[in-house]
C-alpha positions in Angstrom: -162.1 -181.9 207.8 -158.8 -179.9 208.4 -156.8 -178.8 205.8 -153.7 -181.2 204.4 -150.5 -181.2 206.6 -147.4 -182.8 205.1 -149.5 -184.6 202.8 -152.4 -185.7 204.9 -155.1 -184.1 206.0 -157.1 -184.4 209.6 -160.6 -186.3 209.6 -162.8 -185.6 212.7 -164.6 -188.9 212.3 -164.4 -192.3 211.3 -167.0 -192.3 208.7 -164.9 -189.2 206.9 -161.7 -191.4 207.7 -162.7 -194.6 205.5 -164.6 -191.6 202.6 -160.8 -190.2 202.4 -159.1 -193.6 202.1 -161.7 -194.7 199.7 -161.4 -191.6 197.3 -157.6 -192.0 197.2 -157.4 -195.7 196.5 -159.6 -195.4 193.6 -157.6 -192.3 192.5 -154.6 -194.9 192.5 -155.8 -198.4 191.5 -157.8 -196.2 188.7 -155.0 -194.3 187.7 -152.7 -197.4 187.7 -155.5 -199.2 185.7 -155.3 -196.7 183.3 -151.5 -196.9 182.8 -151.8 -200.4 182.0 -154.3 -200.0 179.3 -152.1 -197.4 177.9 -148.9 -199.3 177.7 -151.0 -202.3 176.7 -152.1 -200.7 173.5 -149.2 -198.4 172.6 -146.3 -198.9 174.7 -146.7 -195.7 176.4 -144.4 -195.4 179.8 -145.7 -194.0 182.9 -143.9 -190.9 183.6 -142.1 -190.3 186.9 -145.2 -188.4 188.7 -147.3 -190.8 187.4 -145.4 -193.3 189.4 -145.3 -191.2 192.8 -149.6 -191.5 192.3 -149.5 -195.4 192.0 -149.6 -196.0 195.6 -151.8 -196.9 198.8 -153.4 -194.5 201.1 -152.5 -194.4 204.7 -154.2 -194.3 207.5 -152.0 -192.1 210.5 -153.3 -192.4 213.8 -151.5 -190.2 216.8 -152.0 -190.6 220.6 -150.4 -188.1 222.9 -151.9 -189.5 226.1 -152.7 -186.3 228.0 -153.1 -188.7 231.3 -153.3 -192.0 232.6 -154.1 -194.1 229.2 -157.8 -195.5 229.8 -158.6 -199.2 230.6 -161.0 -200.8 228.5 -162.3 -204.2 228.7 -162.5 -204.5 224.9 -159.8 -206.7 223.0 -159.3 -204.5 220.2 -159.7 -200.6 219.0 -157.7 -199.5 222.1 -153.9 -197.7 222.4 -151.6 -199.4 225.1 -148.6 -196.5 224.4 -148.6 -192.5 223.7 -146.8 -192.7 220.0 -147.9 -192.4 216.8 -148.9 -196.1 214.4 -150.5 -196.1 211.0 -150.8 -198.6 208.4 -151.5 -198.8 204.5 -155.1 -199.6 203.2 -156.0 -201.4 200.6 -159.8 -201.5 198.8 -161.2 -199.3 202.2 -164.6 -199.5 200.8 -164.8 -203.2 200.9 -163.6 -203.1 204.3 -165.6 -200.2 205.9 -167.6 -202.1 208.2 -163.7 -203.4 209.7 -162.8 -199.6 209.9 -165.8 -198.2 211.6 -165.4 -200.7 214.2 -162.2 -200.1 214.6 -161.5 -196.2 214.4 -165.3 -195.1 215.9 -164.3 -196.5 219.7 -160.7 -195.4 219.1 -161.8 -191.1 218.3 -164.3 -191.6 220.4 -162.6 -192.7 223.9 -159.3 -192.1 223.2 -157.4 -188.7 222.2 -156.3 -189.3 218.9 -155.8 -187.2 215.9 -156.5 -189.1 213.0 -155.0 -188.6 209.3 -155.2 -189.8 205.7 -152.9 -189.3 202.7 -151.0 -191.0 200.1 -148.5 -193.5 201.0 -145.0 -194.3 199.2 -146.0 -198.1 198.9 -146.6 -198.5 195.6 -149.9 -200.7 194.6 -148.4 -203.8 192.7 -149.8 -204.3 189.3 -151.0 -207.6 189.1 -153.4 -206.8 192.1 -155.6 -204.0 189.8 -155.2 -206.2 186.7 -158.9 -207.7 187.1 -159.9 -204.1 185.3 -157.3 -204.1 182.5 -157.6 -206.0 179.6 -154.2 -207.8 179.2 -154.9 -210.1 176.0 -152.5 -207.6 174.1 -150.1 -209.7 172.4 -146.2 -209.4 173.3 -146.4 -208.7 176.5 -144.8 -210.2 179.0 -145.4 -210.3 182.7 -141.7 -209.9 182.9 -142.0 -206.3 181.0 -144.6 -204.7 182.9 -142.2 -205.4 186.0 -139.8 -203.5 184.7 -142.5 -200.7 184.2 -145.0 -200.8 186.7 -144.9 -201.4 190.2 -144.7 -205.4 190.8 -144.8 -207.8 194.1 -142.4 -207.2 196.1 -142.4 -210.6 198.5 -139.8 -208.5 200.7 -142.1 -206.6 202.2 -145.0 -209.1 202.6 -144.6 -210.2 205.6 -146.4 -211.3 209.2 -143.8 -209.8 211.3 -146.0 -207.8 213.5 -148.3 -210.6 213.9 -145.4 -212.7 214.9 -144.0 -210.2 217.0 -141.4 -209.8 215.2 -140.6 -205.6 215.4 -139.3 -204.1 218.4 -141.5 -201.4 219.0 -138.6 -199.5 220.6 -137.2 -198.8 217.8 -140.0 -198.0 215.6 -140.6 -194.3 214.0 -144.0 -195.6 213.2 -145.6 -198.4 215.3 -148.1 -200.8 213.4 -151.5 -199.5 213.7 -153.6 -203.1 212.4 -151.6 -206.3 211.8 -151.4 -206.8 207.9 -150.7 -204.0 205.4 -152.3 -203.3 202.3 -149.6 -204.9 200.0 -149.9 -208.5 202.9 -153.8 -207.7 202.0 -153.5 -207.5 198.7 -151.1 -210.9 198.6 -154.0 -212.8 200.4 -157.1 -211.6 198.7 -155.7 -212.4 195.3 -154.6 -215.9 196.8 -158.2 -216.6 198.0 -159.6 -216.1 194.8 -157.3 -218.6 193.3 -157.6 -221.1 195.9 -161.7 -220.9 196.8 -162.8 -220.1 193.1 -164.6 -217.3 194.3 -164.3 -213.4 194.6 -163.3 -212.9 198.5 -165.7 -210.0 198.8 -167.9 -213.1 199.3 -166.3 -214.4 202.4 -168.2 -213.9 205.0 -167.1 -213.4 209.0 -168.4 -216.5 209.9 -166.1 -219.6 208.8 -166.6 -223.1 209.2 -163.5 -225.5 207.6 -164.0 -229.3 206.9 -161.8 -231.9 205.4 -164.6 -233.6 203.9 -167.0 -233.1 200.8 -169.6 -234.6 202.2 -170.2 -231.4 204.8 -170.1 -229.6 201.3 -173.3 -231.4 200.3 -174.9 -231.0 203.6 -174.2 -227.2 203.9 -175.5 -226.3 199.8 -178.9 -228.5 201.0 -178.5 -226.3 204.5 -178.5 -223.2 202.2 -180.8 -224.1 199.6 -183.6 -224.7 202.6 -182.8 -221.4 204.2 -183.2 -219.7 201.2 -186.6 -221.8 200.6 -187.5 -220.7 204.4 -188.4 -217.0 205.7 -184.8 -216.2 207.0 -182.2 -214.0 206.9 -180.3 -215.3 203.9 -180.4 -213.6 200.9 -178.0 -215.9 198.6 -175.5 -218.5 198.0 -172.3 -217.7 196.4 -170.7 -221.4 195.4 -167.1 -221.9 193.5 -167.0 -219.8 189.8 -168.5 -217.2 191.4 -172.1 -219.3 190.8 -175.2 -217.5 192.7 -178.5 -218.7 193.8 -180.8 -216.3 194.8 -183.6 -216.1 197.5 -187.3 -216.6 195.5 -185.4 -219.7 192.8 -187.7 -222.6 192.9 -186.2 -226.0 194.5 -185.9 -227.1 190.0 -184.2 -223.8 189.1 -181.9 -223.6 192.1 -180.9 -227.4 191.5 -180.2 -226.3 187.6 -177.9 -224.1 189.0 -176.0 -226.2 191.1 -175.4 -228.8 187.9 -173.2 -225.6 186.4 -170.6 -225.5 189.6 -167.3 -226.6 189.1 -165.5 -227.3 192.2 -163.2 -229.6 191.5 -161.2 -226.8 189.5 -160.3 -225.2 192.8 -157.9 -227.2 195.3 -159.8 -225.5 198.4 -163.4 -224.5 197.0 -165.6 -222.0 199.2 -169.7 -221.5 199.5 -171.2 -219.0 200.9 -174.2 -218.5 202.5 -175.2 -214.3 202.4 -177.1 -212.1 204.3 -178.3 -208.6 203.9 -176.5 -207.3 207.0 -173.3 -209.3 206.0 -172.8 -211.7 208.6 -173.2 -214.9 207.1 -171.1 -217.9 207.1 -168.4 -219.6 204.6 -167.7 -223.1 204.6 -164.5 -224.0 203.1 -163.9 -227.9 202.1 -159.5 -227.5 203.3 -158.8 -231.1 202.2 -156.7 -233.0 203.7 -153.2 -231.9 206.0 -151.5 -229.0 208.2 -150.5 -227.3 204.8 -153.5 -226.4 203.6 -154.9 -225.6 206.9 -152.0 -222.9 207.3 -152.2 -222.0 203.9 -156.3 -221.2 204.0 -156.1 -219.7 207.1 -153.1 -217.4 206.4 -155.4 -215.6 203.6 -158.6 -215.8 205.7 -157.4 -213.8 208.9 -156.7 -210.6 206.4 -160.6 -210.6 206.1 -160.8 -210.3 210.1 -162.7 -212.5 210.7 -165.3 -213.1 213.8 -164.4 -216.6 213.9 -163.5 -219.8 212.0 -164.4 -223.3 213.3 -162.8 -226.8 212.5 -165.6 -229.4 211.8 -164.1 -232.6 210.1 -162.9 -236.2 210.9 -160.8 -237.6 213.3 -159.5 -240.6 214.3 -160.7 -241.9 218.2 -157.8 -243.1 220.3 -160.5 -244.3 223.2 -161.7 -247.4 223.6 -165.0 -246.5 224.8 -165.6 -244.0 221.3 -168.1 -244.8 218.8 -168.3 -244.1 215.5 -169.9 -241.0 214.8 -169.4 -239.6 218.1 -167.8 -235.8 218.6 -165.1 -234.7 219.7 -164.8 -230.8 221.4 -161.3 -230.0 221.4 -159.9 -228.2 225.0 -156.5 -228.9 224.0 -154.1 -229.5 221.0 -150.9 -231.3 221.2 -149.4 -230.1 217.4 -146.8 -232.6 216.2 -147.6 -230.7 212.9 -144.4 -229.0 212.7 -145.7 -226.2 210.3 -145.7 -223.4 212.3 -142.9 -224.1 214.7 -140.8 -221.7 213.7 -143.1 -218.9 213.8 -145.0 -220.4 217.6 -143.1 -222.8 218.9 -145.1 -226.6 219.8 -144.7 -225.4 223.4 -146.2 -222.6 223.1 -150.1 -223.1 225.2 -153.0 -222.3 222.8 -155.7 -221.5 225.3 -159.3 -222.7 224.8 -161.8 -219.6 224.3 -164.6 -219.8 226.6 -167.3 -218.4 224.6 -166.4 -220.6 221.6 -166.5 -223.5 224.0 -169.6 -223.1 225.4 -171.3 -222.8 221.8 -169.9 -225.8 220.3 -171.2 -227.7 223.8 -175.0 -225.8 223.8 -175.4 -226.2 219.6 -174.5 -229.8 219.9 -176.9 -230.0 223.2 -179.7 -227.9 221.1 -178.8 -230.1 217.8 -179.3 -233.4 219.4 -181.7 -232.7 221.8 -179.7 -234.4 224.6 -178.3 -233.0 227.8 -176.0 -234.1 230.9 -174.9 -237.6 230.9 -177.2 -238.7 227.8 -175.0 -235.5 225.9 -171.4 -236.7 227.5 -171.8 -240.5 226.0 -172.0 -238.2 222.3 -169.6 -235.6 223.4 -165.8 -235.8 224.5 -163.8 -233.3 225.7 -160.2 -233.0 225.6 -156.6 -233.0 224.2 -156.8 -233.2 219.9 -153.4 -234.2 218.5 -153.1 -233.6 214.7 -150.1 -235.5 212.2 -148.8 -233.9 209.2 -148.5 -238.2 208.7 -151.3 -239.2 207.4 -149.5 -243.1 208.1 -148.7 -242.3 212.2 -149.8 -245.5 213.2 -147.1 -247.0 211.3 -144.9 -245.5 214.3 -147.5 -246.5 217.1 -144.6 -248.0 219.2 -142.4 -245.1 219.3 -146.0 -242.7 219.3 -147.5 -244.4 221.9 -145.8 -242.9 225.3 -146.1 -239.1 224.4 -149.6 -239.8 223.6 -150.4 -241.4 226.0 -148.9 -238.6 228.2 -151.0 -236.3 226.9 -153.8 -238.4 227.4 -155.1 -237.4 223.7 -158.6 -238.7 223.1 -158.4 -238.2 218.9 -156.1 -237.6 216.0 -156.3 -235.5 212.9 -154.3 -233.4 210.7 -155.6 -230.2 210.8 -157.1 -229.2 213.8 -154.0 -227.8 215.7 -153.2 -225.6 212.8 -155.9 -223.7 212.9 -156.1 -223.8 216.2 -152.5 -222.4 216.2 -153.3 -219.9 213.4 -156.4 -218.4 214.8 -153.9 -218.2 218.0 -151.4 -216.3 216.2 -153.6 -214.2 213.7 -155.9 -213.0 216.8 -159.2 -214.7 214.9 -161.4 -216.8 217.7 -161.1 -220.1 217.2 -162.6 -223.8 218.0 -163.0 -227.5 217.1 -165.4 -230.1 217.0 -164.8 -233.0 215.4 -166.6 -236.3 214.5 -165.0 -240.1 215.3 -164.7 -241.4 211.7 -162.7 -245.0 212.2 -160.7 -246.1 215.8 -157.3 -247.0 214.1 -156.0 -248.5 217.4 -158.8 -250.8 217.8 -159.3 -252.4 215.0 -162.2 -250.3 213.4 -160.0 -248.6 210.5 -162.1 -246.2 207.5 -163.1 -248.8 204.8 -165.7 -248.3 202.1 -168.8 -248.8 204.0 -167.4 -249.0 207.6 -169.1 -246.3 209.1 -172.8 -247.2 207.9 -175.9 -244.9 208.0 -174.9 -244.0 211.7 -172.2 -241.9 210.0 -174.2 -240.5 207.7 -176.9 -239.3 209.7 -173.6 -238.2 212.0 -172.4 -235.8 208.9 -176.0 -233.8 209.0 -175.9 -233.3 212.8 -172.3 -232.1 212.8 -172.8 -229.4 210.2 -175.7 -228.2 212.0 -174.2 -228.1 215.1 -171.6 -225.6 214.0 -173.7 -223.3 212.0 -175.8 -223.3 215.5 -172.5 -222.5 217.3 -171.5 -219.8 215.0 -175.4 -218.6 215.2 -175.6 -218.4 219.2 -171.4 -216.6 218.7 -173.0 -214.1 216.5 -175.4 -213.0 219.3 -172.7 -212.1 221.5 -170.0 -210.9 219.3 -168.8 -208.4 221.6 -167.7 -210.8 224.3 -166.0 -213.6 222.1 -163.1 -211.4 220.9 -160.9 -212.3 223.7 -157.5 -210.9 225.3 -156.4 -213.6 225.4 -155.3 -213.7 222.1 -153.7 -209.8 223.2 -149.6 -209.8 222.9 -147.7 -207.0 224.9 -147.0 -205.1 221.9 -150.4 -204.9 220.1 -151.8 -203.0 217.2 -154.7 -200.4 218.0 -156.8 -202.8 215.6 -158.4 -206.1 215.9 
């Protein structure tokens, strides 16, 4: 390790890269802790050097491009222009596996002189207060602003996902897409929203907008944990844990102490040693949540996320309980279309594709025509009115146009968000009522052909996620690549 230049000091590999940022964050969020508790208990100030140490490391990486830059067929860890980009890092040991990946290929087949030291962005309170006891009486949130480092909402931002920055103009171009303090923003918003810690998310996400694929993923867990796989544990809303080795009684004893209805979007997740297991996240209903979720997901980086819920078929020939694989998305949303424009193509991901088709072929046993009378492909258009067909007759010739074979409220969200947040995306949806032909969702319309319908779908998309896991390398796609994009994925 060189010595310190300017501040930061040289690391020769990635593993010393992520020990640095690690040692200085905790020197920070510690220190910063500690400041708290002080003023908490006797009013004591932080002085001004005190202040200077409250902030995020950096990570500077520098690319002089002795020759022609190299070519790689990988979507991320690569350098497109000679410059130099870094980023602030927040809680590096909880993302070290993300920075290996990242920085290992990068030293490796690039030259690049990597650096770490302290940054001037100052670590906002209320994102270390989860180690300082606040319960001290007459203080107000509004006081330690004044003292400590607060939120600034100013500088949270998604401008270089959104391509916002001219890199022209830059002295520092963007080495990863969110900051720490964008990081810090989102991880604290999980935890509110999901009701769990979001160093259980795992890289593996499935979203539904229906409890009942809650019920069917907590028995899917419970059974692997029962089973000789590689699961370890499930983590479900309040942070509630079921271990491998429970019996079938003590793990159900468990499960009566879950909450979940305290948290508008709650999370389970299903754990393995290696950490690539999968999160299911019941989204409710509507294009806000769905940006809302998804916005505080992609800081986790994700491997993928996949939409599994209901939809409305628009064809005839549908049946209840049938699926639908999205290849298209016609967004009359309107939630992101400031940020990506309706006209803006979201391509479909061929490896994401072709898992959702093979799971539901390996899940219900049938193949060919016997698999296409279960399975349609083609154009999803999602509402943010949950009442559309109330306009049918103005609806009806753009649909039509589009040739749209189902309708939902979610699905080109997070379509549109994996899109813009680089996080490999899909859809496969299941046929829950035909509001244009007279078979509308009532209490007991859909029958036990539904029911058995809920079961099947859930399994096909942990089997999708399970046959995308075993070629990871491949699904991160360029397509998903802007012109101007961070050396990170």
């Amino acid at each position: 390790m060189a010595e310190p230049s300017g501040g930061y000091q040289q690391v020769t590999t990635a593993e010393q890269a992520v020990e640095v940022l690690a040692a200085l964050y905790g020197q920070a969020s510690s220190a910063l802790a500690q400041a708290l508790t002080a003023y908490l208990q006797n009013r004591r100030r932080p002085d001004a050097a005190q202040l200077k140490a409250f902030c995020y490391p950096a990570l500077r990486l520098t690319y002089e491009c002795p020759g022609d830059v190299p070519t790689s067929v990988r979507a991320y860890a690569k350098v497109q222009l000679p410059g130099t980009y870094g980023i602030t890092v927040t809680h590096p040991g909880a993302f070290r596996n993300y920075l290996l990946e990242q920085l290992r290929p990068l030293m490796s087949e690039f030259t690049v002189r990597v650096e770490i030291g302290l940054s001037e962005q100052a670590i906002p309170y209320p994102y270390v207060v989860e180690h300082v006891e606040l319960a001290s009486a007459g203080v107000t949130a509004s006081e330690l602003a004044r003292v400590f480092p607060s939120t600034d909402l100013s500088s949270v931002t998604d401008a270089t996902a959104d391509g916002l920055n001219d890199w022209d103009t830059l002295d520092m171009l963007p080495l990863a897409l969110f900051d720490a303090a964008r990081t810090d923003f989102s991880l604290r918003r999980l935890v509110h929203y999901t009701g769990c810690d979001w160093r259980h998310v795992q890289p593996w996400i499935l979203l539904t907008n229906y409890h009942r694929y809650v019920d069917q993923f907590i028995r899917h867990g419970l059974d692997m944990l029962q089973a000789d796989t590689r699961f370890q544990r499930m983590v479900l809303p309040g942070n509630v844990v079921i271990e491998r080795g429970l019996s079938e009684g003590e793990m159900q004893a468990i499960l009566e102490q879950v909450v979940w209805h305290r948290y508008q979007m709650p999370a389970y997740h299903l754990q393995a040693e290696e950490g690539q297991g999968i999160t299911l996240v019941n989204i409710g209903v509507g294009p806000s949540n769905a940006k809302n979720i998804t916005d505080h997901l992609a800081v986790l980086r994700p491997h993928c996320w996949l939409m599994i819920g209901h939809c409305g078929g628009l064809r005839q020939s549908q049946t209840i309980g049938d699926y639908v694989l999205a290849h298209a998305y016609m967004r009359r949303d309107g939630i992101l279309d400031r940020v990506l424009p309706p006209n803006i193509p979201l391509p479909a991901l061929a490896e994401v594709q072709m898992a959702l088709q093979e799971a539901a072929a390996q899940v219900t046993g049938e193949r060919g025509d016997a698999l296409k009378r279960r399975l349609r492909t083609g154009t999803v258009l999602t509402y943010d009115d949950r009442n559309w067909e109330l306009r049918w007759a103005q609806e009806r010739p753009l649909i039509n146009q589009a040739r749209a074979i189902a309708v939902d409220m979610e699905s080109g969200t997070i379509a549109a968000q994996g899109y813009r947040l680089r996080v490999p995306y899909g859809t496969l949806l299941c046929v829950s009522d035909k509001p244009l032909h007279s078979e509308i969702k009532l209490p007991g319309a859909a029958g036990v052909f539904y029911e058995k319908a809920v079961t099947q779908h859930l399994h096909i998309g942990i089997a999708a996620l399970e046959l995308l896991r075993s070629q990871r390398d491949s699904l991160h796609s360029r397509k998903l690549r802007s012109f101007d994009e961070p050396p990170f994925r």
